[in-house]
N, CA and C atoms as an extended XYZ file, in Angstrom:
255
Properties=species:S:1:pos:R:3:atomname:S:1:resname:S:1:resid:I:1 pbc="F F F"
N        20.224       -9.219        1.310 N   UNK     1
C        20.693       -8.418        0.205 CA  UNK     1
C        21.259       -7.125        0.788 C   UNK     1
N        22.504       -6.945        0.524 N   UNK     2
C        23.287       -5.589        1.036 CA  UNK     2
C        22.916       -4.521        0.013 C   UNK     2
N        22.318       -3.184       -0.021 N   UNK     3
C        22.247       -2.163       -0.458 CA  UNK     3
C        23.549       -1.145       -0.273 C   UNK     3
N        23.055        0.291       -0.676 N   UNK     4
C        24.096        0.950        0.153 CA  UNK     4
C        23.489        2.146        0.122 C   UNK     4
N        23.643        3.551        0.600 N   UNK     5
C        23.341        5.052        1.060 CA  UNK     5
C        23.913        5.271        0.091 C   UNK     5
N        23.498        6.328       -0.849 N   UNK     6
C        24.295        7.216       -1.382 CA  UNK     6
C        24.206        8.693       -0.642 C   UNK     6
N        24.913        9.702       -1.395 N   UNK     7
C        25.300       10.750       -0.502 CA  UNK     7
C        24.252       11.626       -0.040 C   UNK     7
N        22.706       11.254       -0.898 N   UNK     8
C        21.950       12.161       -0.646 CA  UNK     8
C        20.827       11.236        0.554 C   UNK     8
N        21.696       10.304        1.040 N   UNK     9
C        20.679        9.012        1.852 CA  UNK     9
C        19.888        8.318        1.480 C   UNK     9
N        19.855        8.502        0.366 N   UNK    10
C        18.765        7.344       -0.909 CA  UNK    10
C        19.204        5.896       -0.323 C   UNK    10
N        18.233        5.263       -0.656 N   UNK    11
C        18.522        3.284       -0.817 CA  UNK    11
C        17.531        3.375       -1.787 C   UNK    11
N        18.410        2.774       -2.654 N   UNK    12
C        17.136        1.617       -3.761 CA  UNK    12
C        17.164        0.279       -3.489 C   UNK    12
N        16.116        0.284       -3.657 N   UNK    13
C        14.789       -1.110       -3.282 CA  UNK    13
C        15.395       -1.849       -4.849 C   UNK    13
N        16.140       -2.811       -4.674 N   UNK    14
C        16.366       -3.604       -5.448 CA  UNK    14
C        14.842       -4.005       -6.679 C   UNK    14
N        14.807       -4.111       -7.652 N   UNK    15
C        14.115       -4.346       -9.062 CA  UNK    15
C        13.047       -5.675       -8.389 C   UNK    15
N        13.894       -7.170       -8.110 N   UNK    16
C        13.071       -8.092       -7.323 CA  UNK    16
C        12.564       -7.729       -6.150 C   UNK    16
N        12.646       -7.348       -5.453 N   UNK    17
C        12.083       -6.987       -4.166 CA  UNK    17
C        10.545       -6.026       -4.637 C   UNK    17
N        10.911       -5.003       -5.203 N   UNK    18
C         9.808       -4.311       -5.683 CA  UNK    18
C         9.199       -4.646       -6.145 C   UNK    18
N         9.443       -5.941       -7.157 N   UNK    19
C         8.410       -6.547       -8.169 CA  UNK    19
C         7.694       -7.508       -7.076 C   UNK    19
N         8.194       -7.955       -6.229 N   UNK    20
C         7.576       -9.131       -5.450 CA  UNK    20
C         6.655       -8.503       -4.542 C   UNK    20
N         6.924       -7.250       -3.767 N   UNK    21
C         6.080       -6.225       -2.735 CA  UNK    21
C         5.079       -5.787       -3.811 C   UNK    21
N         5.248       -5.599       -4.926 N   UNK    22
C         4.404       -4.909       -5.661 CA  UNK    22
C         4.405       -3.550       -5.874 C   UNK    22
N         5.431       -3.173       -5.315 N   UNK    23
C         5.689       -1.958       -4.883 CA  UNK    23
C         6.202       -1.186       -6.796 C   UNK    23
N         5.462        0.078       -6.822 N   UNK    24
C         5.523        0.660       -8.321 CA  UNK    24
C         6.560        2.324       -7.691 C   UNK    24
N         6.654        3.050       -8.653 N   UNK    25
C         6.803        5.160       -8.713 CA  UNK    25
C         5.346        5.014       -7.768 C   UNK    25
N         5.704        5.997       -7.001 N   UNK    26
C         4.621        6.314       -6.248 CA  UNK    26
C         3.596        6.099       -5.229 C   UNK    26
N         4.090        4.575       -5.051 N   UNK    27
C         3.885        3.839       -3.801 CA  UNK    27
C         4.386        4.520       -2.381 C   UNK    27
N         3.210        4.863       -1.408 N   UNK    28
C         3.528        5.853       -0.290 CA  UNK    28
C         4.118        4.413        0.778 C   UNK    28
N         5.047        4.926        1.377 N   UNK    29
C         5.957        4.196        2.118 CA  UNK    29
C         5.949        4.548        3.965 C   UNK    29
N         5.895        3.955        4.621 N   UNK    30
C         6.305        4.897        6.097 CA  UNK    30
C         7.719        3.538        6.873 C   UNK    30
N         8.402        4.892        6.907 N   UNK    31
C         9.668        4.385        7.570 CA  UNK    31
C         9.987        4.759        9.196 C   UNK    31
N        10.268        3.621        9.949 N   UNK    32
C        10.419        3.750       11.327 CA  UNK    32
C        12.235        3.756       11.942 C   UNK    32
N        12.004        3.678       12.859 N   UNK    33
C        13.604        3.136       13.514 CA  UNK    33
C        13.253        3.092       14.796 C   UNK    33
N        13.285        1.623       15.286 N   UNK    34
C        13.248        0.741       16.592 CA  UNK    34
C        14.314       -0.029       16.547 C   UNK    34
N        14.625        0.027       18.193 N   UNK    35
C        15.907       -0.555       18.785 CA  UNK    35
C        16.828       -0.904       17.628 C   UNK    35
N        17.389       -0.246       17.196 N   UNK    36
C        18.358       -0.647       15.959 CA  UNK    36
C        17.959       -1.144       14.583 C   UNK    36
N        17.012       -1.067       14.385 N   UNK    37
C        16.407       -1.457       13.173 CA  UNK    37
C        15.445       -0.425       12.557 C   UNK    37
N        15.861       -0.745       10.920 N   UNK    38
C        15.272        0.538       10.271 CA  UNK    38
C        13.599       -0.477        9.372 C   UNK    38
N        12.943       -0.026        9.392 N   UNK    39
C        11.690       -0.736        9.151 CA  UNK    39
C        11.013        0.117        7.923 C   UNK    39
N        10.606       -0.297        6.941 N   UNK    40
C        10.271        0.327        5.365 CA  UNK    40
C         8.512       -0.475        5.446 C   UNK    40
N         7.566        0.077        5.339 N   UNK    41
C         6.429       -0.934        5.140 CA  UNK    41
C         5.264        0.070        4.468 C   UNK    41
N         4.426       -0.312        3.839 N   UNK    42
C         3.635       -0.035        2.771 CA  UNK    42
C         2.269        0.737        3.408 C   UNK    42
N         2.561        1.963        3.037 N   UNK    43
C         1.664        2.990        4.040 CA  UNK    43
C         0.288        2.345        3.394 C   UNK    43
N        -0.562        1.894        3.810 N   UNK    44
C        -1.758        1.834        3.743 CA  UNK    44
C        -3.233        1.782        4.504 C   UNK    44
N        -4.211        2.504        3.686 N   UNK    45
C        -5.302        2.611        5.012 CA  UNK    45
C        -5.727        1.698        5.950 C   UNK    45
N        -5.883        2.199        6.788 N   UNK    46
C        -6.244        0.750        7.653 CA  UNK    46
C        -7.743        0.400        7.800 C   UNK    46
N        -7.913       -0.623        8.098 N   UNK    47
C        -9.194       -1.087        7.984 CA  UNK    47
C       -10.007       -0.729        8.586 C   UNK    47
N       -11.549       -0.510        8.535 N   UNK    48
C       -12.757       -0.727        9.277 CA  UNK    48
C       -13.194       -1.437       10.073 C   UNK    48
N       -13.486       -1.796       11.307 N   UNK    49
C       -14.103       -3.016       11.946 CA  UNK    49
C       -16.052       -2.685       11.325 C   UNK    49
N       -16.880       -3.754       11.248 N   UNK    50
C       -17.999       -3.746       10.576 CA  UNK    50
C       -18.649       -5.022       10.999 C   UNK    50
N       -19.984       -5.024       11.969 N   UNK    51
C       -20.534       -6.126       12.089 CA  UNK    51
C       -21.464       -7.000       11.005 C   UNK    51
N       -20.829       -8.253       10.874 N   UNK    52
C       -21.505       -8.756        9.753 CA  UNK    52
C       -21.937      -10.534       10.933 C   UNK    52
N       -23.508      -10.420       10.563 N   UNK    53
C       -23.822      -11.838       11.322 CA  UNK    53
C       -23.775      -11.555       12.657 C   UNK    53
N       -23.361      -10.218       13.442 N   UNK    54
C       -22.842      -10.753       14.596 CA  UNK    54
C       -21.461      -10.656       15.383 C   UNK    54
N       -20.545      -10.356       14.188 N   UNK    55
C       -19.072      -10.728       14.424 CA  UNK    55
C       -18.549       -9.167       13.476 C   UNK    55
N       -17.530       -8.700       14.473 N   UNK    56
C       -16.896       -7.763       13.399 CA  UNK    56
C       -16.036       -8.358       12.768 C   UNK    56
N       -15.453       -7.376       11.467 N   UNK    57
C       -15.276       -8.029       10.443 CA  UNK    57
C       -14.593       -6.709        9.864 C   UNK    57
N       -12.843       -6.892        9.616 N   UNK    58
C       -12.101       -5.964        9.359 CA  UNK    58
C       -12.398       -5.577        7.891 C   UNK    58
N       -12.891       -4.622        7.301 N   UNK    59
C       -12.951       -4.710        5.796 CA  UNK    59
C       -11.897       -3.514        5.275 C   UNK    59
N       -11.145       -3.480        4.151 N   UNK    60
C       -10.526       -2.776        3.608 CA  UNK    60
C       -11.041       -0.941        3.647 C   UNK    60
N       -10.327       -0.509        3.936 N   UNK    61
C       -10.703        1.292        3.103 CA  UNK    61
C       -10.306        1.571        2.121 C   UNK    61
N        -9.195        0.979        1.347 N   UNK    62
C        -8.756        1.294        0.404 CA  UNK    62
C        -9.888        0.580       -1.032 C   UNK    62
N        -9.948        1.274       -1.902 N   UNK    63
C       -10.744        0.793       -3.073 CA  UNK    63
C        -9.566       -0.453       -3.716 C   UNK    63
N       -10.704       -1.281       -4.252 N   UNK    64
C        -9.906       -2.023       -4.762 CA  UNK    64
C        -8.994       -2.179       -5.877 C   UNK    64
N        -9.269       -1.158       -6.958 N   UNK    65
C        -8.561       -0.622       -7.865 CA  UNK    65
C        -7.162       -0.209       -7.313 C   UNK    65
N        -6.933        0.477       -6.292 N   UNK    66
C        -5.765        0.900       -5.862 CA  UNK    66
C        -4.912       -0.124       -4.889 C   UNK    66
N        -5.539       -1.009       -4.718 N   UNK    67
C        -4.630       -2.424       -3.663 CA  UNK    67
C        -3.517       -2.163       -4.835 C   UNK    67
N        -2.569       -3.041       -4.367 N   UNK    68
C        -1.252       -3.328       -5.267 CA  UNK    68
C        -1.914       -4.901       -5.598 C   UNK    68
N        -1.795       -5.382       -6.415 N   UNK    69
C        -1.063       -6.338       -7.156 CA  UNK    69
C        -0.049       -7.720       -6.651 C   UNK    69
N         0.030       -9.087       -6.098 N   UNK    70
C         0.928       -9.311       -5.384 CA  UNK    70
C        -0.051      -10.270       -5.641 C   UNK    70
N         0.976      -11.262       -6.506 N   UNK    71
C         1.347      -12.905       -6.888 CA  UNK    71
C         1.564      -13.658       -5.520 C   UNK    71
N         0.804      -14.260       -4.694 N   UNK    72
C         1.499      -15.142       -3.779 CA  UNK    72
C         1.622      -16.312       -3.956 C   UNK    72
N         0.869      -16.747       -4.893 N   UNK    73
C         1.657      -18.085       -5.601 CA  UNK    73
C         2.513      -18.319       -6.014 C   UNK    73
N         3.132      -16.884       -6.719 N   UNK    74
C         4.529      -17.245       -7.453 CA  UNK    74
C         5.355      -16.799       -6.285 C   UNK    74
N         4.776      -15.738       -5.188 N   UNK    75
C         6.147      -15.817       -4.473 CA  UNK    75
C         6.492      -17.165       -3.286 C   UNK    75
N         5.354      -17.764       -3.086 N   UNK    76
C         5.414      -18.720       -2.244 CA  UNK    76
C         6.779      -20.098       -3.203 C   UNK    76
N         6.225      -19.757       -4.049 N   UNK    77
C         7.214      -20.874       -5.214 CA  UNK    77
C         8.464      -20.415       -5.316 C   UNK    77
N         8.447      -18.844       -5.195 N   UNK    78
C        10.031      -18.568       -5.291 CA  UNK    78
C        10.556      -19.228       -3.420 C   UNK    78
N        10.041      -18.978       -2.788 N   UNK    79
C        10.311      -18.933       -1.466 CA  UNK    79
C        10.851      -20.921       -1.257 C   UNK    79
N        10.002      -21.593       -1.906 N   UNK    80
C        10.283      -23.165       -1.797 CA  UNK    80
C        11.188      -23.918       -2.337 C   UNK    80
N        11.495      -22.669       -3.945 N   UNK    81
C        12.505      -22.897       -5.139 CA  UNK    81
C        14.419      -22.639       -3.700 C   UNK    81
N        14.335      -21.863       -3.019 N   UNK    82
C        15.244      -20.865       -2.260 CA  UNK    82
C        15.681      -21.824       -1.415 C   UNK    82
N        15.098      -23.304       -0.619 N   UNK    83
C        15.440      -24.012        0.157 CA  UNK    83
C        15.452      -25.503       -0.352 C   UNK    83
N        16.696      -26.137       -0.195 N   UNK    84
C        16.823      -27.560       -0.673 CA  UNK    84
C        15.778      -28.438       -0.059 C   UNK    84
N        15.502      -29.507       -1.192 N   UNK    85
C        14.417      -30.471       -0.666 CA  UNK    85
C        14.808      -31.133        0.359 C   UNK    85
């Protein structure tokens, strides 16, 4: 999907894309730039390591109220709908 810059360097995140990331207003974002590529990905806390049994065990920091939201059933279906049988 081609976007474009406007003059103030904005890109909008296309309507599907956002709905599928889950991405809402106010979703914190961190943007990179490696070897030629610009990289957009979903600032979020990173996990805990936590021994459980024996074995660590990455658990969330973020509360669960605040995860996003994100259908992977329906996007896996859009993704299968996208390639001929």
């Amino acid at each position: 999907m081609i976007v474009t810059i406007d003059k103030a360097g904005r890109v909008v995140i296309p309507a599907r894309i956002r709905a599928r990331a889950g991405l809402e207003a106010g979703t914190k974002l961190e943007i990179s730039y490696e070897e030629g590529e610009i990289r957009i990905v979903r600032s979020v806390g990173r996990p805990r390591l936590v021994q459980v049994k024996g074995r660590l065990v990455a658990r969330p920091t973020v509360p669960p109220d605040a995860r996003p939201h994100v259908d992977l059933a329906r996007i896996l279906e859009e993704e299968r709908e996208r390639w001929p049988s």
